[in-house]
N, C-alpha and C positions, 0 to 999 in steps of 0.2 A: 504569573497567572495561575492561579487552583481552579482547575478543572474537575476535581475529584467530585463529583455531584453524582449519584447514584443513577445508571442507566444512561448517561448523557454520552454521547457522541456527537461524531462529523461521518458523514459516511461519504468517498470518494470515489468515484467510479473512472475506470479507465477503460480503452480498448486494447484492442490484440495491437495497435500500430503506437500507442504509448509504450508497450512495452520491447519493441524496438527501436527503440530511440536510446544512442549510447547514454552512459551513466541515468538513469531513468531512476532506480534505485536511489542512488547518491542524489539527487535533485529531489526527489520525493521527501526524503528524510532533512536533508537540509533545510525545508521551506519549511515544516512540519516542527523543525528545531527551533528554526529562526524567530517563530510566534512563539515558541516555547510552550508547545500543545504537546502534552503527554501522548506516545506513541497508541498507548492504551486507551485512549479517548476518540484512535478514528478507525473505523473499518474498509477497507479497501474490496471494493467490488470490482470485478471484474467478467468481462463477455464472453458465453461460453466457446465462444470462436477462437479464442489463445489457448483454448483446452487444443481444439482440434487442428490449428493451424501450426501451432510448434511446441508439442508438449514438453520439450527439456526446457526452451526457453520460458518457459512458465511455470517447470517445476522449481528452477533456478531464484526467479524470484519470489516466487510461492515461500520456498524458505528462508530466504534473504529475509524480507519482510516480516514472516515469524519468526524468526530470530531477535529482529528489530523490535517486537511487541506491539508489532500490528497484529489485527482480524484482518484476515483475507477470505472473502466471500465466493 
């Protein structure tokens, strides 16, 4: 699948209680793989409640994810 279409996206939003859920990362990217959807093609949104309810565990993914060649919102 070529997804490279200028501007296009999927944009995914999660809560503070998705990303407590083990391997949440690994499941994320894996499904994201399995369509074979460029990392670069989705943005992940997430609720400013995972700011405030466990900032490491959301700086953790924060960068996991950018790493990965997601937009994290």
């Amino acid at each position: 699948m070529d997804l490279k279409i200028s501007g296009t996206y999927s944009l995914l939003n999660f809560s503070r209680y998705d990303f407590t859920r083990p391997h949440f990362f690994e499941d994320v990217v894996g499904i994201v793989d399995e369509y074979e959807v460029p990392h670069e093609a989705i943005k992940l949104e997430v609720t400013e409640s995972v700011l405030f309810e466990n900032e490491k565990l959301f700086r953790q993914a924060f960068y996991a994810f950018h790493e990965a060649g997601f937009t994290v919102w």
